[in-house]
N, CA, C and O atoms as CSV, one atom per row, in Angstrom:
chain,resi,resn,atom,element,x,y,z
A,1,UNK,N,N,102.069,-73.890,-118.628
A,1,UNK,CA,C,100.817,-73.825,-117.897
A,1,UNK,C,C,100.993,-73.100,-116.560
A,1,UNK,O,O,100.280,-72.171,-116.180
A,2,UNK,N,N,102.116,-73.676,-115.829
A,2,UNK,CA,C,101.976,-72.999,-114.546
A,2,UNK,C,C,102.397,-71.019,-114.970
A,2,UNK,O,O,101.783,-70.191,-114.298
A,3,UNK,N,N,103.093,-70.663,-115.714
A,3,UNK,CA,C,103.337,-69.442,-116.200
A,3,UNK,C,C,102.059,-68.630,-115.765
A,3,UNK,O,O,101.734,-67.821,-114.896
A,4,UNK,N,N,101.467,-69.346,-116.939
A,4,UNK,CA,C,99.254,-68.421,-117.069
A,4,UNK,C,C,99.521,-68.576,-115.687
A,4,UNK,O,O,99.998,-67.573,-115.155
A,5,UNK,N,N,99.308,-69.754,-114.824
A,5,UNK,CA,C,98.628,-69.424,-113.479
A,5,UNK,C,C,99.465,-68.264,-112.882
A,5,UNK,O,O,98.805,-67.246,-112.672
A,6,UNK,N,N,100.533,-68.217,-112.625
A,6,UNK,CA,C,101.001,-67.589,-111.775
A,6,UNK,C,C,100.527,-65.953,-112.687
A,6,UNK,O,O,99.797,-65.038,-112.304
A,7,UNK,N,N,101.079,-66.076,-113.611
A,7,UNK,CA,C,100.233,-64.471,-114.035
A,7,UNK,C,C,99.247,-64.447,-113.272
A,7,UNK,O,O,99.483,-63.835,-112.230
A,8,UNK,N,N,97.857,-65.015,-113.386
A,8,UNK,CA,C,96.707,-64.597,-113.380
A,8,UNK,C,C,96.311,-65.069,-111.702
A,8,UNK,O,O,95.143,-65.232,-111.349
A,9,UNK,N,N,97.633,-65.271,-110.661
A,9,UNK,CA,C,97.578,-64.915,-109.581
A,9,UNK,C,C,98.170,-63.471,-109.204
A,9,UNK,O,O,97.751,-62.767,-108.285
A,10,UNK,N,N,99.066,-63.203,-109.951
A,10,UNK,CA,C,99.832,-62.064,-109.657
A,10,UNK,C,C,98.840,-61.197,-109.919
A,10,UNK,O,O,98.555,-60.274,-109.156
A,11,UNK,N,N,98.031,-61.515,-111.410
A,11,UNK,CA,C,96.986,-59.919,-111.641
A,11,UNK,C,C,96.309,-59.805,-110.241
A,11,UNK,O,O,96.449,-58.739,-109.642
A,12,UNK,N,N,95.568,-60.840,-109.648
A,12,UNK,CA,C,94.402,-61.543,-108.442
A,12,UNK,C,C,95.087,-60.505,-107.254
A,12,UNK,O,O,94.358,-59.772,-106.585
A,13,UNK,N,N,96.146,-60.526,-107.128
A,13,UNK,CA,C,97.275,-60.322,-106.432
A,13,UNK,C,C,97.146,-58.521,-105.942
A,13,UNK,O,O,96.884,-57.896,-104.915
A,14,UNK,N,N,97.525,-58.195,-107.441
A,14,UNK,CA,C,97.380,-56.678,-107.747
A,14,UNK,C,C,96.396,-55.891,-107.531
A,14,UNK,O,O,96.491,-54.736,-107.118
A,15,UNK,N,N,95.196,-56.594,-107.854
A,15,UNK,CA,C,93.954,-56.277,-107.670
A,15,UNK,C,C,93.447,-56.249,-106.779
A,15,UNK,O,O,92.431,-55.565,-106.661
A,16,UNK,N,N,94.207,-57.366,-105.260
A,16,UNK,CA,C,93.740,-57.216,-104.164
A,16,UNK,C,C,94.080,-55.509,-103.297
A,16,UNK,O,O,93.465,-54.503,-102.944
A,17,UNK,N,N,95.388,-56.044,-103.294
A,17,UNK,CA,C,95.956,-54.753,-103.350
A,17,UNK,C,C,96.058,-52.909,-103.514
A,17,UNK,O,O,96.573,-51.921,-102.990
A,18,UNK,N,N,95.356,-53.237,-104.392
A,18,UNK,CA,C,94.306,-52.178,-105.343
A,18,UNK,C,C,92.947,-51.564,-104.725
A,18,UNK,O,O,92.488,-50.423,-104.680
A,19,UNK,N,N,92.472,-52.924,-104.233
A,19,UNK,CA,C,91.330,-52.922,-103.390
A,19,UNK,C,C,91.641,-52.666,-102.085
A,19,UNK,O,O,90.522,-52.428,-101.631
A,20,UNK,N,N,92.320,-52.566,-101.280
A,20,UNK,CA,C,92.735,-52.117,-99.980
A,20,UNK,C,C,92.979,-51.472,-100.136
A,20,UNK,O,O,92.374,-50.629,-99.475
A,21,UNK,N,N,94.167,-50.798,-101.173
A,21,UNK,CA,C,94.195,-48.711,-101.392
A,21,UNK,C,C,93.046,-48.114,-101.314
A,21,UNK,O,O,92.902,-47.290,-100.411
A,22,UNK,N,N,91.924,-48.386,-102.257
A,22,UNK,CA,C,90.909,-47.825,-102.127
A,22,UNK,C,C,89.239,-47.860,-101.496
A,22,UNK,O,O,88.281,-47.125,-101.735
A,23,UNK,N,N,89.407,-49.202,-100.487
A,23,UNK,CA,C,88.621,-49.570,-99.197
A,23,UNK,C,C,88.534,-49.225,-98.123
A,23,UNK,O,O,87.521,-48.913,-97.496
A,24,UNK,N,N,89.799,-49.253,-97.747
A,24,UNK,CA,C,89.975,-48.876,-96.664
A,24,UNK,C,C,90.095,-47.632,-95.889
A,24,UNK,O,O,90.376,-48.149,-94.808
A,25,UNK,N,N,90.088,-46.437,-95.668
A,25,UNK,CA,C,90.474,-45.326,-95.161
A,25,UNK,C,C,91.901,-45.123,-94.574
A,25,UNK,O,O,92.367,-45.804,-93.661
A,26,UNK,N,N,92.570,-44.050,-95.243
A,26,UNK,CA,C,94.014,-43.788,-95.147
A,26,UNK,C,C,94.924,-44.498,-95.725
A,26,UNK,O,O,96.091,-44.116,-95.819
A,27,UNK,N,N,94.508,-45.571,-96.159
A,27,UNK,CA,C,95.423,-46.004,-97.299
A,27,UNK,C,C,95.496,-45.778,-98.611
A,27,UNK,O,O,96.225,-46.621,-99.135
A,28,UNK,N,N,95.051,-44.994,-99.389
A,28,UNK,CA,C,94.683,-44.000,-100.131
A,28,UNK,C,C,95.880,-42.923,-99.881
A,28,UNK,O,O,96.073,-41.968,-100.633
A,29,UNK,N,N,96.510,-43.154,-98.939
A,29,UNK,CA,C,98.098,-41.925,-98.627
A,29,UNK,C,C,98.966,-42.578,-98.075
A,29,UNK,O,O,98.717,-43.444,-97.237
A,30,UNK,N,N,100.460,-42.166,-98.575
A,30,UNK,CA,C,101.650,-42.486,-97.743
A,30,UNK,C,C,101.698,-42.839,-96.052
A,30,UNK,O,O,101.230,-41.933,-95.363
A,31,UNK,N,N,102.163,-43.935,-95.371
A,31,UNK,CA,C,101.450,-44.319,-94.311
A,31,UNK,C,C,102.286,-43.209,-93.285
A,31,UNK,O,O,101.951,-42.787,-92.178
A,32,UNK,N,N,103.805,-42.843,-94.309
A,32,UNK,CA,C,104.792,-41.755,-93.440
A,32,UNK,C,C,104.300,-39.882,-94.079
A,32,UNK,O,O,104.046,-38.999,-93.259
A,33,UNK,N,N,104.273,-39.707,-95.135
A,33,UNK,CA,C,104.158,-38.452,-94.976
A,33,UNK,C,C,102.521,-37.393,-95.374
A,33,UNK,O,O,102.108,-36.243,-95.222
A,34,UNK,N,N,102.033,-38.803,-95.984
A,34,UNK,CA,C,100.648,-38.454,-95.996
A,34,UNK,C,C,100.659,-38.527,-97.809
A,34,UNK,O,O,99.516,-38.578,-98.265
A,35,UNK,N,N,101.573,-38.534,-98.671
A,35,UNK,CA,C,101.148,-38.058,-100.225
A,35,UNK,C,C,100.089,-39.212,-100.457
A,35,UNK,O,O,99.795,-40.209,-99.798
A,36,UNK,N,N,99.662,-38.720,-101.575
A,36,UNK,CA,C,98.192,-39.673,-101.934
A,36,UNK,C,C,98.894,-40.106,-103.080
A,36,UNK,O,O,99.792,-39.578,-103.735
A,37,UNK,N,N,98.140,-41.458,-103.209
A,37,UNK,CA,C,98.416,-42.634,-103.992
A,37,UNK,C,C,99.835,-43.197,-104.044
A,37,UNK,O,O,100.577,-43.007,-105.008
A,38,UNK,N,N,100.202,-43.949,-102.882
A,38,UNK,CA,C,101.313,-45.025,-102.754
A,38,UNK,C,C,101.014,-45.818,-103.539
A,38,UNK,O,O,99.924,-46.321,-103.812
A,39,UNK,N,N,102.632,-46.042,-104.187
A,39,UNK,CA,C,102.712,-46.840,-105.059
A,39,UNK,C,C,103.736,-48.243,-104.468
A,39,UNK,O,O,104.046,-49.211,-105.163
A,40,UNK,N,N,104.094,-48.038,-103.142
A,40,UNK,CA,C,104.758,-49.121,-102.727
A,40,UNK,C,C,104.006,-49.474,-101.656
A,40,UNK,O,O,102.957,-48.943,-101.289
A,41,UNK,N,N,104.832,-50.793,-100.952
A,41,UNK,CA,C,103.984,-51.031,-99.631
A,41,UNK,C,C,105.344,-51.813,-98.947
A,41,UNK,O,O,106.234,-52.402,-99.560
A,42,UNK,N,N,105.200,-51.615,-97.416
A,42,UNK,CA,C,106.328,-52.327,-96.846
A,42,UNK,C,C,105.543,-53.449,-96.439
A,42,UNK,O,O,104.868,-53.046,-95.492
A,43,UNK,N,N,105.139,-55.303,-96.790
A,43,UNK,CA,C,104.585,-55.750,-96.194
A,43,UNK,C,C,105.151,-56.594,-95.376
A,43,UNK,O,O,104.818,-57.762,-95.176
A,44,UNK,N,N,106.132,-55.920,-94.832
A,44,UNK,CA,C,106.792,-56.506,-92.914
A,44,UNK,C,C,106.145,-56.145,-92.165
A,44,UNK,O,O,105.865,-56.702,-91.103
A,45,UNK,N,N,105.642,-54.783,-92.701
A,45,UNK,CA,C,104.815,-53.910,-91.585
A,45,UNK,C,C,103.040,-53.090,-91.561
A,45,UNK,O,O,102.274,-52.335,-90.962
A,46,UNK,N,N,103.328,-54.346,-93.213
A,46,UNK,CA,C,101.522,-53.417,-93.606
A,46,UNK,C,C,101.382,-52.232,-94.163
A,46,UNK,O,O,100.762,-51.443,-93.451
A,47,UNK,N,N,101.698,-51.863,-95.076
A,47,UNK,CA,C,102.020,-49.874,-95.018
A,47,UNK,C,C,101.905,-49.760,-96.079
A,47,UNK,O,O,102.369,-50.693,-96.736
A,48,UNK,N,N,101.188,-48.496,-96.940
A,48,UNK,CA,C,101.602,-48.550,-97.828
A,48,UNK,C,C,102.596,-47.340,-98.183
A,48,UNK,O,O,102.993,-47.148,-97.033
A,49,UNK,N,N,103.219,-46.474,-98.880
A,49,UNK,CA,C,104.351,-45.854,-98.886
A,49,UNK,C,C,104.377,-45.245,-100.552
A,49,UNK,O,O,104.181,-45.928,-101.557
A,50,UNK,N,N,104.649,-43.913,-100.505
A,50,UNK,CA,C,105.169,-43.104,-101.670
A,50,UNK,C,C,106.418,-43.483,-101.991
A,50,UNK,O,O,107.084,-43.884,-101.037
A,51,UNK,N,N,107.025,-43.476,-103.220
A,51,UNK,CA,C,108.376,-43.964,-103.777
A,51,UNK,C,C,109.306,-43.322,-102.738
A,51,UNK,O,O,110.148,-44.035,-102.193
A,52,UNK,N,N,109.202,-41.963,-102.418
A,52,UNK,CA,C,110.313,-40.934,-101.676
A,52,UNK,C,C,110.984,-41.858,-100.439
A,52,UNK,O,O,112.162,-42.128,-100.202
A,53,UNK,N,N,109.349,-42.344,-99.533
A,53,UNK,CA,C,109.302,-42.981,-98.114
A,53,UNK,C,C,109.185,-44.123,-98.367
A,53,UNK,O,O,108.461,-44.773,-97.612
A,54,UNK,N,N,109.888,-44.869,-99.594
A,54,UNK,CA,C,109.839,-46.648,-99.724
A,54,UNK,C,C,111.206,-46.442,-100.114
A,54,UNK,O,O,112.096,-47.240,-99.820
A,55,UNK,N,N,111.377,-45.475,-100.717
A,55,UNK,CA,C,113.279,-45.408,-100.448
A,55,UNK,C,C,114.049,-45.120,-99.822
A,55,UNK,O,O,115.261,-45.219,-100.014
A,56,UNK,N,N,113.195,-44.484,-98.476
A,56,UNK,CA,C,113.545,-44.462,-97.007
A,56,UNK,C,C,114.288,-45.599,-95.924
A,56,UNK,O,O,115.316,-45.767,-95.267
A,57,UNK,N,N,112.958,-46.244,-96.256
A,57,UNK,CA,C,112.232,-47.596,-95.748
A,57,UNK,C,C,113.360,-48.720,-96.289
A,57,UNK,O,O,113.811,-49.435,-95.394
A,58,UNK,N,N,113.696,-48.879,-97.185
A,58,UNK,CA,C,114.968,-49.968,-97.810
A,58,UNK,C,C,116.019,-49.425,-97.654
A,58,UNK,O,O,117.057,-50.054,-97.855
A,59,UNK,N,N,116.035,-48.130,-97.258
A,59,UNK,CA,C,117.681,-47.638,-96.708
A,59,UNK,C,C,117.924,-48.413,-95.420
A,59,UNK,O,O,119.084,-48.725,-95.154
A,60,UNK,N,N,116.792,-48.801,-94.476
A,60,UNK,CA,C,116.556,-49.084,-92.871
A,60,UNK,C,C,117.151,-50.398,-92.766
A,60,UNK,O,O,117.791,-50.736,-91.770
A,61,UNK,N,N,116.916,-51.317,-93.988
A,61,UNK,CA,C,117.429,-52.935,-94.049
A,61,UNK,C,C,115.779,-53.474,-94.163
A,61,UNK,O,O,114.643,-53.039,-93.979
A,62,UNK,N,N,116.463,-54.698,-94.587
A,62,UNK,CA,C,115.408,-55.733,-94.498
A,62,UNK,C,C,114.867,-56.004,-93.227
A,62,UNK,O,O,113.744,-56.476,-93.048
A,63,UNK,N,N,115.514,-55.763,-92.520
A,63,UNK,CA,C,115.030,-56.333,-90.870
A,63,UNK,C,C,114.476,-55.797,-90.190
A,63,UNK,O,O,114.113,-56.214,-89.090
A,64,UNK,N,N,114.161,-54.238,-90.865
A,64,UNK,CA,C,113.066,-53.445,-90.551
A,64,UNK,C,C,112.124,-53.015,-90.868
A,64,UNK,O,O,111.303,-52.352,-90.234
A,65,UNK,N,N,112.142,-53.440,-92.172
A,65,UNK,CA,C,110.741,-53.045,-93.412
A,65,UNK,C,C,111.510,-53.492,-94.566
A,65,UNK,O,O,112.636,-53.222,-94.984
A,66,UNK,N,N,110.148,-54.599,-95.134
A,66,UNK,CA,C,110.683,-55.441,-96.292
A,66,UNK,C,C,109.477,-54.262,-97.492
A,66,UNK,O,O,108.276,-54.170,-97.242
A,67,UNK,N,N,110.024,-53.636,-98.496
A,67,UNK,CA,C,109.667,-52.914,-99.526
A,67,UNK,C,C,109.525,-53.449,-101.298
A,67,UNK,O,O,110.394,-53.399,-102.169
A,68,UNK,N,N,108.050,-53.969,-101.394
A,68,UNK,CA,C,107.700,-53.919,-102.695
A,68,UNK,C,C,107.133,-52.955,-103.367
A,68,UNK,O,O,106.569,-52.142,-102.636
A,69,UNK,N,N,107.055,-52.683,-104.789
A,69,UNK,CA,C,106.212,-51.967,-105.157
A,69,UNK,C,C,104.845,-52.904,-105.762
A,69,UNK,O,O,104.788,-54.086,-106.102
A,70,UNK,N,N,103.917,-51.946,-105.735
A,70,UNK,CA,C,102.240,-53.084,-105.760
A,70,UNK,C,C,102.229,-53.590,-107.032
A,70,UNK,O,O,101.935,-54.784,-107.096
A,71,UNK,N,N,102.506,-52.928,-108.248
A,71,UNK,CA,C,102.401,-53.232,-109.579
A,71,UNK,C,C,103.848,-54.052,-110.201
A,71,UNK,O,O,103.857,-54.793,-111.184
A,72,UNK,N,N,104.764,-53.776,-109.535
A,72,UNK,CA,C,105.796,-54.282,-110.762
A,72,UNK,C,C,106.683,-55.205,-110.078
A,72,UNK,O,O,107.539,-55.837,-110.696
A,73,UNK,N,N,106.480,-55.325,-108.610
A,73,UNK,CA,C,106.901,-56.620,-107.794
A,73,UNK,C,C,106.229,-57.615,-107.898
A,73,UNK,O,O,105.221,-57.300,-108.530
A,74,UNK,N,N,106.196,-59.391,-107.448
A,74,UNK,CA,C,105.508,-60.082,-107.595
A,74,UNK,C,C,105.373,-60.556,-106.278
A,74,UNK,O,O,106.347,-60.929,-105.623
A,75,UNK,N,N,103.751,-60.564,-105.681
A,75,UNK,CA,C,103.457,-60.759,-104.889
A,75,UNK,C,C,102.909,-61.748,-104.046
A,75,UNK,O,O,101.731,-61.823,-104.395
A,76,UNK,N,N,103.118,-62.580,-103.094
A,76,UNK,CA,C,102.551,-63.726,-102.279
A,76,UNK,C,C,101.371,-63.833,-101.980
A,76,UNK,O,O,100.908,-62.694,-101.914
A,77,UNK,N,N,100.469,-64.724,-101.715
A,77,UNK,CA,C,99.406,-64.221,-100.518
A,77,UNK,C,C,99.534,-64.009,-99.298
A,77,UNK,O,O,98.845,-63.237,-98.631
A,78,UNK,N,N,100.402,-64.661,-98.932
A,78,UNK,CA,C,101.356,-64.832,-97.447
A,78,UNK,C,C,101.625,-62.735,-97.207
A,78,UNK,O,O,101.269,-61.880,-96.395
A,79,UNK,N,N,102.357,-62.789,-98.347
A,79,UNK,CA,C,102.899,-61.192,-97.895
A,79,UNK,C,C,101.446,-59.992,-98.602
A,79,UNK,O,O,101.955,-58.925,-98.947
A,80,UNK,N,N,100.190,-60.011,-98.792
A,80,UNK,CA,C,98.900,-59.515,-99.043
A,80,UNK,C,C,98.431,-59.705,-97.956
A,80,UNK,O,O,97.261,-59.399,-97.726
């Protein structure tokens, strides 16, 4: 039982996510070099990030930008 839930927070999750890429203005692009449609996000720092500049970003450490990707990481509400 708890399995389903947590899926069908994670989809909730994704979808939020999803919805701030495409709500908001400029997040719709890499928060470092500008490419359109980030597929990661650093949420230490709010950002969202192209694969190139999220493999930047986890070169830096954890202690400077914590790096998920939106779809295939599993996500908190805490860190949304």
């Amino acid at each position: 039982m708890s399995s389903i839930k947590s899926k069908r927070q994670q989809a909730r999750n994704e979808r939020m996510l999803q919805d701030l890429i495409t709500s908001v203005p400029g997040n719709d692009r890499c928060a470092d070099c500008g490419t359109r449609n980030p597929a990661w996000a650093s949420w230490s720092l709010g950002i969202f990030l192209c694969i190139r500049c999220a493999s930047l970003h986890r070169k830096l450490g954890t202690h400077i930008s914590k790096i998920k990707s939106i779809s295939m990481d599993m996500w908190t509400n805490d860190q949304i």
